[in-house]
C-alpha positions as CSV (number, residue, x, y, z in Angstrom):
1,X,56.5,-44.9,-5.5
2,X,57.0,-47.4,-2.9
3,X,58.1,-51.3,-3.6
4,X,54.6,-52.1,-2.7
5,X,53.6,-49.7,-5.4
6,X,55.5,-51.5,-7.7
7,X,54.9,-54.7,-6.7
8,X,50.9,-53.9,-7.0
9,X,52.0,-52.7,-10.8
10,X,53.6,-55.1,-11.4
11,X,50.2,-57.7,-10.8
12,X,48.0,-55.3,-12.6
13,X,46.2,-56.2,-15.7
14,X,47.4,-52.8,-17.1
15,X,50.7,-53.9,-17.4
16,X,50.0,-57.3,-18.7
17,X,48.0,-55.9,-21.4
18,X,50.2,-53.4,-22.3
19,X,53.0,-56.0,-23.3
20,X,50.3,-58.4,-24.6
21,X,49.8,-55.0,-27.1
22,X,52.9,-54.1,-27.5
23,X,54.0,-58.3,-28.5
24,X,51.0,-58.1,-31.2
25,X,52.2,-54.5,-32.5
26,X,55.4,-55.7,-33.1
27,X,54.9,-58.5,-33.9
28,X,52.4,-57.2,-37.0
29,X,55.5,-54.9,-37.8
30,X,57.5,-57.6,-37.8
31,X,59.9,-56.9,-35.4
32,X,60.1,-59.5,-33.2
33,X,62.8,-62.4,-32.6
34,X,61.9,-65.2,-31.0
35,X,64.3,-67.8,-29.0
36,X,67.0,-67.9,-26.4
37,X,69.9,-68.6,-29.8
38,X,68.0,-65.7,-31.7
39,X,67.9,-63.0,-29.9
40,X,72.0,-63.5,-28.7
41,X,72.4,-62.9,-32.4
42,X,70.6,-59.9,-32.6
43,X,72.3,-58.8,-29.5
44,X,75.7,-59.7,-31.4
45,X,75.0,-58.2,-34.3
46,X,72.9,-55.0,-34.2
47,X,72.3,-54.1,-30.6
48,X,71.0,-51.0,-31.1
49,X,68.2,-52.4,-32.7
50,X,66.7,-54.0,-29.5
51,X,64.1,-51.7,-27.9
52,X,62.5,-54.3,-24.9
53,X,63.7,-57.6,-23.8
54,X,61.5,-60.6,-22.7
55,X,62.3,-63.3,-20.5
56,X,60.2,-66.2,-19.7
57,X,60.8,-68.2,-16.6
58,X,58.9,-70.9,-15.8
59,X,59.4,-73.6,-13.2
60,X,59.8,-76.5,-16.1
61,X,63.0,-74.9,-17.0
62,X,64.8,-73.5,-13.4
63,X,67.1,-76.4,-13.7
64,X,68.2,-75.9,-17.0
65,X,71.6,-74.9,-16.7
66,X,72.6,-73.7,-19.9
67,X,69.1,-71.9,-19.9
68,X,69.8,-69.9,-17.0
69,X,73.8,-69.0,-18.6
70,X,71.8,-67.6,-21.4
71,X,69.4,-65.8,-19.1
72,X,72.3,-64.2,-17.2
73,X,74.3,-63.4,-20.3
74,X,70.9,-61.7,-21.7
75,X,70.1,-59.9,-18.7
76,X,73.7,-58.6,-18.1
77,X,73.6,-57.6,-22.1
78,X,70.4,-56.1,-21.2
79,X,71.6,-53.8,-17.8
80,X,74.8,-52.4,-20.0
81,X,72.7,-51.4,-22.8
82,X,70.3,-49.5,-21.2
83,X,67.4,-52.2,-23.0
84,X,64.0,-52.4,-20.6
85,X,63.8,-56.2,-19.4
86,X,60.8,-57.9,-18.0
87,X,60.2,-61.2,-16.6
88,X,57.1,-63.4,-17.1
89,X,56.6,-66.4,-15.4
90,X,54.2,-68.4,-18.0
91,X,56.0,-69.0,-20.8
92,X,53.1,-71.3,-22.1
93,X,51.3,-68.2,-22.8
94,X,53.8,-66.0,-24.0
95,X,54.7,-68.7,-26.7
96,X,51.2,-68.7,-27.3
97,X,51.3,-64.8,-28.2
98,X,54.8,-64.9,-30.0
99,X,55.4,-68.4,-30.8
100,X,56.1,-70.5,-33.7
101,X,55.8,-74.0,-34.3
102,X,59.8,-74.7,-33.4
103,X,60.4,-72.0,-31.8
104,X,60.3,-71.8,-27.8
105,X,59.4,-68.2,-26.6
106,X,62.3,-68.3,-23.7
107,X,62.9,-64.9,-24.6
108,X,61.4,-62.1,-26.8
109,X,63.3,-59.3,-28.1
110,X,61.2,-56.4,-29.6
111,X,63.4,-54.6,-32.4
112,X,62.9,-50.9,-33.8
113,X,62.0,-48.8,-34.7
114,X,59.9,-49.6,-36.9
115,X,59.4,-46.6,-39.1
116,X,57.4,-44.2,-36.5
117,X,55.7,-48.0,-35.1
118,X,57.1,-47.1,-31.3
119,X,54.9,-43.9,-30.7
120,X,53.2,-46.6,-28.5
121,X,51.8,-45.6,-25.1
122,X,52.3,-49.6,-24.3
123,X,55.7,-49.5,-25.1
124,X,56.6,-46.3,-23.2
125,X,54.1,-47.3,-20.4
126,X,56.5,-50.5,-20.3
127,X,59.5,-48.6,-20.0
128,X,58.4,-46.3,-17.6
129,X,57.1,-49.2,-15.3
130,X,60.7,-50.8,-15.9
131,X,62.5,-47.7,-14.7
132,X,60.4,-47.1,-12.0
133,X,61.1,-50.6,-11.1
134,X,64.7,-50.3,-11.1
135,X,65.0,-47.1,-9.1
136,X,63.6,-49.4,-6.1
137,X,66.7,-51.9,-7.2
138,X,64.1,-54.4,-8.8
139,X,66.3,-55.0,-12.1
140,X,63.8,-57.8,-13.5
141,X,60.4,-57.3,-12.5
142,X,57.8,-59.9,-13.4
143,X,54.8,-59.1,-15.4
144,X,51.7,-61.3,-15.2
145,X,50.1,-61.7,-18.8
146,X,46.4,-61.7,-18.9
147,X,44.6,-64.9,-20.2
148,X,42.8,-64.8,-23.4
């Protein structure tokens, strides 16, 4: 697969919809944490509970400095654990999927298994587009999430 292959992936609806899927699956399994503070503690405390990692990165918050330490310290967390990481680039809509009142959908971490819950062709077409991704050296690609 060429980068241009990827890149054309990486715009499809097909890949948006299957994280929109796989965000409402786990989330109705519960097993979803929500927040740039929440998710380090899951990383912290069980890391071999995280299955996919979520970033959102949205112009608003590029100048946040402690925002992108966090970023870099999830990303890095992400790389030595062998834990699929995406990038989406409207966090506004993301919150919207995840969200909760006080909580800001920065980053989503999807944890499992949920008792047989990740037999899900979303979830495994994710991870297959994020290896796929990184054998071209792009080690954060950017989904687009459909609108409603």
């Amino acid at each position: 697969m060429t980068l241009e292959e990827v890149q054309v992936q990486a715009a499809s609806p097909c890949t948006g919809q299957a994280l929109v899927d796989v965000l409402e699956t786990a989330q109705d399994n519960d097993c979803l944490t929500v927040g740039v503070y929440e998710c380090a503690k899951v990383m912290n405390l069980d890391p071999d509970s995280v299955s996919f990692c979520v970033l959102a990165m949205d112009e608003q918050f590029q100048w946040d400095v402690a925002l992108q330490i966090h970023f870099t310290l999830i990303q890095s967390f992400c790389f030595d654990n062998d834990i699929s990481i995406v990038r989406v680039s409207d966090r506004q809509r993301l919150h919207e999927l995840v969200g909760r009142k006080d909580e800001e959908a920065h980053c989503v971490l999807i944890t499992g298994p949920c008792e047989g819950s990740w037999d899900d062709p979303s979830l495994e077409k994710l991870r297959v587009f994020c290896e796929e991704s990184r054998a071209l050296n792009d080690w954060l690609p950017e989904i687009s999430l459909p609108a409603r």
